[in-house]
N, C-alpha and C positions, 0 to 999 in steps of 0.2 A: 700803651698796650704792647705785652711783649707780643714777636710774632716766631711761631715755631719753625724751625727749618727741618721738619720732618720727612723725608723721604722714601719714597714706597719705588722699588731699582721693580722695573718691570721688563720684560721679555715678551719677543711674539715670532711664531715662526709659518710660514708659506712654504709654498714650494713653487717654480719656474714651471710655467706652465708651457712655452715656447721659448725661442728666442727669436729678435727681430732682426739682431745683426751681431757681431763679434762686440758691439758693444752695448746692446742695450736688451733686455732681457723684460718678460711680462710675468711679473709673480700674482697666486692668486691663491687665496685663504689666510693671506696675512691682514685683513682686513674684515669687517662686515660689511654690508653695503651698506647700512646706515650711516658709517663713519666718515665724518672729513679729514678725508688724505691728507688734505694741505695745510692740519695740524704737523703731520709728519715730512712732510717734504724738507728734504735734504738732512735728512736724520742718514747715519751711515748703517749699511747693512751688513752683513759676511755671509757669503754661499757654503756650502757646502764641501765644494771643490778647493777651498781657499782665498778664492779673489776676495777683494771687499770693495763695495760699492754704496751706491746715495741711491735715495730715492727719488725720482723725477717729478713725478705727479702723477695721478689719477689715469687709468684705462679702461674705458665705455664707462657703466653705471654700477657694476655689480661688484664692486670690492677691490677690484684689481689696481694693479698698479705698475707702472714702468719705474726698473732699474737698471740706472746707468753704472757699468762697472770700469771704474779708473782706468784700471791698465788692461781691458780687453777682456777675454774670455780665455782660459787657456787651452790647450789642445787636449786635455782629459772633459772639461767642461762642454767642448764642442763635442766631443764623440758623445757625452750622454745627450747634449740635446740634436742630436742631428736629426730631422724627420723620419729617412729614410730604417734610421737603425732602428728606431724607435718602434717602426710598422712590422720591422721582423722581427722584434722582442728584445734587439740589444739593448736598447737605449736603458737610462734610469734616471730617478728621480733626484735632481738637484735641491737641494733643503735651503731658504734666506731665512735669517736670524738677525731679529733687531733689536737691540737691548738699551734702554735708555730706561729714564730717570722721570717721575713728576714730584714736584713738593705738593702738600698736602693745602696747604689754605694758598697756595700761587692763584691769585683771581684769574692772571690770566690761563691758566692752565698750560702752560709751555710744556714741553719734551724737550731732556734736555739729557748730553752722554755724557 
């Protein structure tokens, strides 16, 4: 039996819904809540701002998801998520972008960059 190495390059994009610390960030509508996260755990992501980071795992029940970004958060990245600026209108919306790979008959169904 031949087996095809077909591949379907797919993309999905969130946006940072807070952050919890200089390094770890809580995105949310990169997922459905039906989906299991922890197909994609530790797939790499890019923000918006530039940084690039992994996915951690799973956040509450509704879709979300904790990412950890390598080398921190930068000083542009902090001033859009700061609380405070955010309440007086400065703040904006950071964009995550994760772009991987499925082959088409993988039983296991992997994710892969």
């Amino acid at each position: 039996a031949v087996v095809s190495t077909q591949s379907t390059g797919k993309e999905r994009e969130g946006l940072v819904e807070r952050m919890n610390d200089e390094w770890t960030v809580i995105v949310k509508d990169l997922f459905k809540k039906e989906t299991d996260i922890d197909l994609f755990t530790h797939l790499n992501v890019s923000l918006s701002t530039g940084e690039r980071g992994r996915i951690d795992g799973s956040f509450g029940n509704s879709g979300k998801c904790k990412v950890y970004v390598e080398d921190g958060l930068s000083e542009d990245a902090l001033t859009l998520l700061d609380k405070k600026k955010r309440k007086e209108g400065g703040g904006g919306k950071v964009v995550v972008k994760l772009v991987f790979k499925r082959f088409m008959f993988d039983k296991k169904k992997q994710m892969l960059q």
